[in-house]
C-alpha positions in Angstrom: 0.0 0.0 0.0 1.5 3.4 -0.9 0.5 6.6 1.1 2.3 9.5 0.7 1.4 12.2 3.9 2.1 15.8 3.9 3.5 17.0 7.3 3.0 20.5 6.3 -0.3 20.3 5.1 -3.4 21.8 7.5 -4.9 18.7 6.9 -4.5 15.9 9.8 -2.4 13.7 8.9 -4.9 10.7 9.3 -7.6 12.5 7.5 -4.7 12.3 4.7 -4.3 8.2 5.5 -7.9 7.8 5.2 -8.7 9.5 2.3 -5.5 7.9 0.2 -6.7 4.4 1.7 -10.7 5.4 1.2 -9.3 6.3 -2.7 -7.8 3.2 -3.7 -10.2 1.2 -2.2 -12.8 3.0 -4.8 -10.5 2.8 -7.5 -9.6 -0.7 -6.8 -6.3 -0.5 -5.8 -7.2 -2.3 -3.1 -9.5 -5.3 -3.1 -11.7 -6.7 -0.5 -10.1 -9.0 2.0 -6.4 -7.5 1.5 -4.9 -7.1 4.5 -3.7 -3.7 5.7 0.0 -3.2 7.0 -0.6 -3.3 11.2 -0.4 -0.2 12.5 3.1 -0.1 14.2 4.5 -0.9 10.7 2.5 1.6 8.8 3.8 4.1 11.6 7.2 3.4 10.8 6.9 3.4 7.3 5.2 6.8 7.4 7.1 8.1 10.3 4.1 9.0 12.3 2.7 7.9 15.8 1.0 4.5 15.9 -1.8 6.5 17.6 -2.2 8.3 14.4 -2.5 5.3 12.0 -5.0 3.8 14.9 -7.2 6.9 14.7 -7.1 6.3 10.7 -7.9 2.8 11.0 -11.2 3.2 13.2 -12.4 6.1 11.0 -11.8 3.6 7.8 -13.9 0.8 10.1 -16.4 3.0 11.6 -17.4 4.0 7.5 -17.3 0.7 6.6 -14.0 0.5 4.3 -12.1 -1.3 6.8 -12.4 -4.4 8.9 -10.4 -5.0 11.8 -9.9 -8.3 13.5 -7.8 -8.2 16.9 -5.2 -10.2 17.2 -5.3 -10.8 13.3 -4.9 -6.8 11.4 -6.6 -4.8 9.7 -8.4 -5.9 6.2 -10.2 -4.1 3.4 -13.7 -4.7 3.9 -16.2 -6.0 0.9 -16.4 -3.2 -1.4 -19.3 -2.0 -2.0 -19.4 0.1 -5.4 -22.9 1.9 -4.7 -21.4 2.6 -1.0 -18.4 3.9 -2.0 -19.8 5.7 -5.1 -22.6 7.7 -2.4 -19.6 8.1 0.0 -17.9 10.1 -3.3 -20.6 12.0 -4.1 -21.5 13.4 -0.1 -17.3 14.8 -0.2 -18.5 16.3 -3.6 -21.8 18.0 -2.4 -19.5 18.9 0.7 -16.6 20.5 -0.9 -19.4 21.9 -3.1 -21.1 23.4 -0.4 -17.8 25.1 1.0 -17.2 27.0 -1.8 -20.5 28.7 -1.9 -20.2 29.2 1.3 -16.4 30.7 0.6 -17.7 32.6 -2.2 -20.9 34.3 -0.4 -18.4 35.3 2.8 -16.3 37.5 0.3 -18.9 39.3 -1.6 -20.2 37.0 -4.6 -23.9 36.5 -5.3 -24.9 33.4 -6.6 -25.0 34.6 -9.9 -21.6 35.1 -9.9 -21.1 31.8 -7.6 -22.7 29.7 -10.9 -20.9 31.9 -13.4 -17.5 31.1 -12.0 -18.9 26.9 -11.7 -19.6 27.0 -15.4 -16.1 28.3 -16.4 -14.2 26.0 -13.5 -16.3 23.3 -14.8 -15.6 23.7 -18.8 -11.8 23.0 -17.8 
């Protein structure tokens, strides 16, 4: 598995863990039933805490990406295409949201709001 974490980014860096392993999981990078590294060697390997990788791991179980079996590891949980596919679409609608919210806070009206969407999304 290949993470890459930013340790100058605002972003935690298990949100980052989580999304990279939440990603390949819905591109199928990673299939159901593979087993994650444990969390002391993903640690290492990122140079992070263990508690860190831990707090990635439950978030991954608690949505349903990631099953963890103690005394066993961590494995990839059956992917579900329509869950993942609705778990993409909520981050879009989110992120979505945020910029309207960005855009109203410095001035724009929504006019403007959809004018700018209709160039960004021509790109």
């Amino acid at each position: 598995m290949k993470l890459i974490v930013n340790h100058s980014s605002m972003q935690p860096i298990y949100e980052q863990i989580v999304e990279q392993v939440k990603g390949q999981i819905i591109r199928g990078i990673l299939e159901a039933d593979t087993t994650l590294p444990s969390v002391r060697a993903l640690a290492k390997e990122l140079k992070v805490s263990a508690l860190t990788v831990k707090k990635a791991y439950d978030a991954l179980e608690a949505e349903g990406f990631v099953i963890t079996v103690h005394g066993k590891g961590s494995f990839v949980a059956f992917a579900n295409q329509q869950m993942m596919l609705e778990e993409k679409k909520k981050e879009v609608e989110a992120d979505l949201e945020n910029a309207i919210r960005k855009g109203r806070s410095c001035g724009m009206s929504d006019q403007e709001i959809e004018e700018l969407f209709h160039i960004v999304l021509e790109e």
